[in-house]
TORPA-225021 format. One record per residue (C-alpha): residue in three letters; x negated, y negated, z negated. Coordinates in pm, whole numbers, plus 50000, padded with zeros to 5 digits. Each point is the difference from the previous one (the first is absolute). Layout:
N
ALAXYZ;...
//
This chain:
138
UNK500005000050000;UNK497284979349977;UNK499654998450391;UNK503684988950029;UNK499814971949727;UNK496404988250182;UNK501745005150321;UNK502984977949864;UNK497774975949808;UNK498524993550336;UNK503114994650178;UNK501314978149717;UNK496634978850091;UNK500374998150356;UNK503804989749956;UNK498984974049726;UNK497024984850247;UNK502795003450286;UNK502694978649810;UNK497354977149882;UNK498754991150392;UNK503644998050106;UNK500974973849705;UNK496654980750119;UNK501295003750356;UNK503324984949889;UNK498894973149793;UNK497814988750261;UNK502665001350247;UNK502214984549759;UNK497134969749986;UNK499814999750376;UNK503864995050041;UNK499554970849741;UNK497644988350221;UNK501775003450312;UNK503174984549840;UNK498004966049873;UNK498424997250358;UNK503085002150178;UNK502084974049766;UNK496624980350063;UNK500695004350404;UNK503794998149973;UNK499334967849767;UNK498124983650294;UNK502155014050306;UNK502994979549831;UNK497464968649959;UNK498915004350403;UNK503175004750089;UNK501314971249858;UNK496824977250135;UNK501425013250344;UNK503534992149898;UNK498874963949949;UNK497974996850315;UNK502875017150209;UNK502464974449814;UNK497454971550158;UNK499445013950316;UNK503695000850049;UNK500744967349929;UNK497234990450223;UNK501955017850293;UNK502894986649923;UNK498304961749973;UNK498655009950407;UNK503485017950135;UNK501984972349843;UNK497624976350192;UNK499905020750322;UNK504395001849984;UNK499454960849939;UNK498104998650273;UNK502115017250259;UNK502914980049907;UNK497954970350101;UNK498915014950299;UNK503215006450079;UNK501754968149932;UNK497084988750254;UNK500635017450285;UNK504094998849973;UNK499054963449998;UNK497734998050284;UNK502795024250174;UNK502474976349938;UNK497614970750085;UNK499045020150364;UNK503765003350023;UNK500454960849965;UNK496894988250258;UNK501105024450224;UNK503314982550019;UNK498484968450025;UNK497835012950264;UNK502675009150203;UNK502444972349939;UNK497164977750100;UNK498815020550315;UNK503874998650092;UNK499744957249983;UNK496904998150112;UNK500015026350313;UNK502824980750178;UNK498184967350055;UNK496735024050071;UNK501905017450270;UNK501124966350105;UNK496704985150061;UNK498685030750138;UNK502335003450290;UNK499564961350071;UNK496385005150065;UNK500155030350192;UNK502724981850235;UNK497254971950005;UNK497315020550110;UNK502085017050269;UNK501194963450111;UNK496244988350039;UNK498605033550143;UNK502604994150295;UNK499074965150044;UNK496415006850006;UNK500685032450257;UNK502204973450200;UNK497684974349998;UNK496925023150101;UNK502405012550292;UNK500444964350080;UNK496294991850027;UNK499545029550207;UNK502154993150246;UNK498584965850034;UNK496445012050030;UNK501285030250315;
//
């Protein structure tokens, strides 16, 4: 029997040294999850801080596009109100235009025609007059 006591003594050792490396493995895990928990409070602790830095600076940049599309909307409305005016401004010369063309095309025409019938009259006196001084010369 005293092989089976040794034989259990021994067992009882290796058992004991077993449970003591797994309660050293388990406090040091146990130490490591501390760990792990402090650093990622520490990380979540300055996502939340970033995040609102980028809140702030989104917050700006917004207002700064809606400072340059106000502007740009303010802009086209001008641009607009320009060219309806210079629409309705083409709109009014090109009446004018016309109404004048129509007063002053008549006396035009007028003046035309009386020079053309002027230039026929003395082309046929000239032709008449050179057949004249022909005829005297044969």
């Amino acid at each position: 029997m005293t092989t089976d006591t040794a034989v259990l003594e021994r067992a009882l050792m290796v058992m004991a040294a077993c449970m003591a490396i797994q309660t050293v493995l388990f406090v040091a895990a146990s130490i490591a999850g501390v760990m792990a928990w402090r650093r990622t409070t520490d990380a979540l602790r300055d996502a939340k801080t970033q995040v609102g830095e980028l809140r702030v600076y989104l917050d700006r940049m917004s207002a700064r596009v809606d400072e340059a599309s106000g502007a740009l909307i303010r802009g086209t409305a001008a641009v607009d109100e320009v060219v309806s005016d210079v629409r309705d401004a083409m709109g009014t010369v090109r009446n004018s235009v016309g109404n004048v063309a129509s007063i002053v095309a008549g006396p035009k025409t007028a003046l035309a025609v009386g020079l053309m019938k002027g230039v026929q009259v003395w082309r046929n006196r000239r032709a008449e007059q050179r057949l004249a001084a022909d005829a005297s010369k044969s």
